[in-house]
C-alpha positions as CSV (number, residue, x, y, z in Angstrom):
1,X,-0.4,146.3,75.1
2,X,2.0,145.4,77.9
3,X,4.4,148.4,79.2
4,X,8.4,147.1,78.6
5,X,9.5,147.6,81.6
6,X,12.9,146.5,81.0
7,X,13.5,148.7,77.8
8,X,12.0,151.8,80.3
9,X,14.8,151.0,83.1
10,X,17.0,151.3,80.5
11,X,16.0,154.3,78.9
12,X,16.3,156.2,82.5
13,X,19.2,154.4,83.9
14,X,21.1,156.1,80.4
15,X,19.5,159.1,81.2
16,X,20.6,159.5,85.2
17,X,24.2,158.4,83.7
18,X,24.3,161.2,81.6
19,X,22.4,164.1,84.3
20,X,24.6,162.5,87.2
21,X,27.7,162.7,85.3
22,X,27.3,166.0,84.0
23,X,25.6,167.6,87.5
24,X,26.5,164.9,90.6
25,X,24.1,163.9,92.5
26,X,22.9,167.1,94.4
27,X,22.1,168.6,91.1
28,X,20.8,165.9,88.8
29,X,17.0,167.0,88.6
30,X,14.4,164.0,88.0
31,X,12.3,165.6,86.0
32,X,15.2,166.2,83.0
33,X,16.3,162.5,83.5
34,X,12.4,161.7,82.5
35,X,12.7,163.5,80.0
36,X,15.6,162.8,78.9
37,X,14.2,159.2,79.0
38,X,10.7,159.8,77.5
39,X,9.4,158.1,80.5
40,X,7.0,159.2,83.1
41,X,8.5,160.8,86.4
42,X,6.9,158.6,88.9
43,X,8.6,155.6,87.5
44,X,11.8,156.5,88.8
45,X,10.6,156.4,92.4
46,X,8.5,153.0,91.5
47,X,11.6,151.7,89.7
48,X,14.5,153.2,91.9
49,X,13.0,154.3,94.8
50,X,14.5,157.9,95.1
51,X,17.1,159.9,93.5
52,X,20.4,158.7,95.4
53,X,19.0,154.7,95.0
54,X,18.9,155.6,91.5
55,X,22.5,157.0,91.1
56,X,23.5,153.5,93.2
57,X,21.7,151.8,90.0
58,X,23.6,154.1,87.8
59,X,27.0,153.1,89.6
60,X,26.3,149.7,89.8
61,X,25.8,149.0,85.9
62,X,28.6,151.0,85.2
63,X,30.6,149.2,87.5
64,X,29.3,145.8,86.0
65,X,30.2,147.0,82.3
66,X,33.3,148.0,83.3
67,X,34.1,144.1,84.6
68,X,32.8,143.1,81.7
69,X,34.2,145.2,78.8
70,X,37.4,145.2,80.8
71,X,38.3,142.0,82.6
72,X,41.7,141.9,85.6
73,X,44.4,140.3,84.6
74,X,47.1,140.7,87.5
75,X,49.4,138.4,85.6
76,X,49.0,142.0,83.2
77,X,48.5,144.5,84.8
78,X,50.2,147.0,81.7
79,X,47.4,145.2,79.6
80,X,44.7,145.6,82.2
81,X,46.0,149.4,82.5
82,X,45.6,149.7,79.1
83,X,42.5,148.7,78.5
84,X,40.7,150.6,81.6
85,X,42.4,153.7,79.9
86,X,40.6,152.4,76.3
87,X,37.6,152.4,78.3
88,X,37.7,155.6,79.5
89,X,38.4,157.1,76.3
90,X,35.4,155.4,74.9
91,X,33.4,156.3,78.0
92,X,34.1,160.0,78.7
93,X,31.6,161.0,81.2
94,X,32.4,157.8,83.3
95,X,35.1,159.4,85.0
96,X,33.3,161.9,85.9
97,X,30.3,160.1,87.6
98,X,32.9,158.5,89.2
99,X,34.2,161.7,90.5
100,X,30.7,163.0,91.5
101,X,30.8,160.0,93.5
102,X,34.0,160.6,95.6
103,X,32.4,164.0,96.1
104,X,29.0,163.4,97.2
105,X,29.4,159.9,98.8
106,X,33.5,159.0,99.3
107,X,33.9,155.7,100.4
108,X,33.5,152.1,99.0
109,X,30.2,150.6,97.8
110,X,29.7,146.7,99.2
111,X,30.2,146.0,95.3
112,X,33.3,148.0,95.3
113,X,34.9,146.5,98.2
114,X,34.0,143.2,97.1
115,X,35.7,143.8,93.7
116,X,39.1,145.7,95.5
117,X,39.3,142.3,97.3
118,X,39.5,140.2,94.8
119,X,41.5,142.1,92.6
120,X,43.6,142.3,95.5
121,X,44.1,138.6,95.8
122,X,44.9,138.3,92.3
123,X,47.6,140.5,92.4
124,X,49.1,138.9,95.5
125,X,48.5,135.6,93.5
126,X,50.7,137.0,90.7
127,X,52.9,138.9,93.1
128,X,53.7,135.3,94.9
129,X,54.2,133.1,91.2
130,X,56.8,136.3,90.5
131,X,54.5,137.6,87.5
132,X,54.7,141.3,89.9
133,X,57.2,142.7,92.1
134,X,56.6,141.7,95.4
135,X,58.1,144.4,96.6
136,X,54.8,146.6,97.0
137,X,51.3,146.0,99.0
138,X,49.2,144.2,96.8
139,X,46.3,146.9,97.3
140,X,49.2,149.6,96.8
141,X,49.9,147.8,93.8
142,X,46.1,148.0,92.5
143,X,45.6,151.5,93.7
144,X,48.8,152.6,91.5
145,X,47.3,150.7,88.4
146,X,44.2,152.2,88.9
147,X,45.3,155.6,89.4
148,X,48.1,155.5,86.3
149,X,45.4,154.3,83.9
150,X,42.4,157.3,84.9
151,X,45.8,159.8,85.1
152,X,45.2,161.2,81.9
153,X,41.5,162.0,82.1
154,X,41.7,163.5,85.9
155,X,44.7,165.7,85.4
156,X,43.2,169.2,86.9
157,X,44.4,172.1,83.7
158,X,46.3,169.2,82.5
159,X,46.2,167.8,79.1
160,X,43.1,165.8,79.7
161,X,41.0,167.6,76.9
162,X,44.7,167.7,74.4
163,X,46.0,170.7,72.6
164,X,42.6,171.8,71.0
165,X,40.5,171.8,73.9
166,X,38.4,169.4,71.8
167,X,39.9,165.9,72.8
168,X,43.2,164.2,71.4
169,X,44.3,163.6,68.1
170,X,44.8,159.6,67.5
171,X,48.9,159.8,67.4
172,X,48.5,161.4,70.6
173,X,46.0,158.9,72.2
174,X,48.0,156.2,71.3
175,X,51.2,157.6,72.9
176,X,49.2,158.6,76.1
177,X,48.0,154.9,76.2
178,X,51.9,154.0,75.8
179,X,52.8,156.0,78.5
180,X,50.2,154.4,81.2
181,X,51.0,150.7,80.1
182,X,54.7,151.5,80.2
183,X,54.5,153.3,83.4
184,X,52.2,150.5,84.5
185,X,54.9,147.8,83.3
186,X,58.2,149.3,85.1
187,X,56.1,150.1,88.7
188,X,54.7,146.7,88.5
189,X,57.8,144.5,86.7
190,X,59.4,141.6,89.2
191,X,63.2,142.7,89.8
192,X,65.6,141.4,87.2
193,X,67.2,138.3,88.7
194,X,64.5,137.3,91.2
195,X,66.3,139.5,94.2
């Protein structure tokens, strides 16, 4: 009976995601994300090559869901806030892999750049047909979407984990969501009037 390959990438690339977003990079062991996997060891080095090529994997289909669960839309950017923030809320430990990433290795991926830059574009598109104030640098623009739509969940002491300590209430959720999509809307709205 032939191994499935595919079905065992799988298994350990939801394994690292959970051991690299709970410990980073530096202390994500192998051996738990095995198994964590039911998989033997070695196959992460066969499959990934070594740890930090595996947290690159890790990234990179997160990155690649993320596109596809929520696709940019500059000509909506309160919409496309709103749904990165859904995301997150449905995704928990994917702000902090992402996190662990500006820690351990801060800078752009290729994949990353490659995706600023056409998001980019799109605003500026949108910014020049008058759907977004003009007023802004399109990449200022993006990184402001961005940053008001992971706010919530990145807020140091803040009220990230909600009264409770055990995660928001739905009335609150939904109000939180208001508030990024609303905050999103007025930084992002064209002037009244064209001026």
């Amino acid at each position: 009976m032939a191994r499935d390959s595919s079905a065992t990438k799988a298994r350990l690339l939801d394994a690292a995601f959970s051991e690299f977003a709970a410990y980073g990079i530096a202390g994500a062991r192998v051996d738990r994300i095995a198994e964590a996997a039911q998989a033997n060891k070695r196959l992460i080095y066969v499959y990934y090559g070594n740890k930090e090529q595996l947290f690159d994997a890790v990234l990179q289909r997160a990155l690649e869901t993320g596109a596809e669960s929520v696709p940019f839309d500059a000509e909506d950017l309160p919409g496309y806030a709103g749904a990165v923030f859904d995301h997150l809320v449905a995704q928990p430990a994917l702000i902090r892999l992402m996190l662990w990433k500006q820690l351990e290795r801060p800078g752009a991926t290729d994949t990353e750049s490659a995706a600023y830059r056409g998001k980019i574009a799109a605003v500026e598109a949108a910014q020049k047909a008058g759907h977004v104030d003009a007023a802004m640098d399109p990449a200022d623009v993006l990184t402001l979407v961005i940053g008001l739509s992971q706010a919530w969940f990145g807020a140091v002491g803040g009220p990230a984990a909600g009264e409770s300590g055990t995660g928001w209430e739905p009335e609150r959720l939904a109000h939180h969501r208001t508030a990024v999509t609303e905050a999103v809307r007025r930084a992002t709205a064209p002037p009244r009037g064209g001026a």
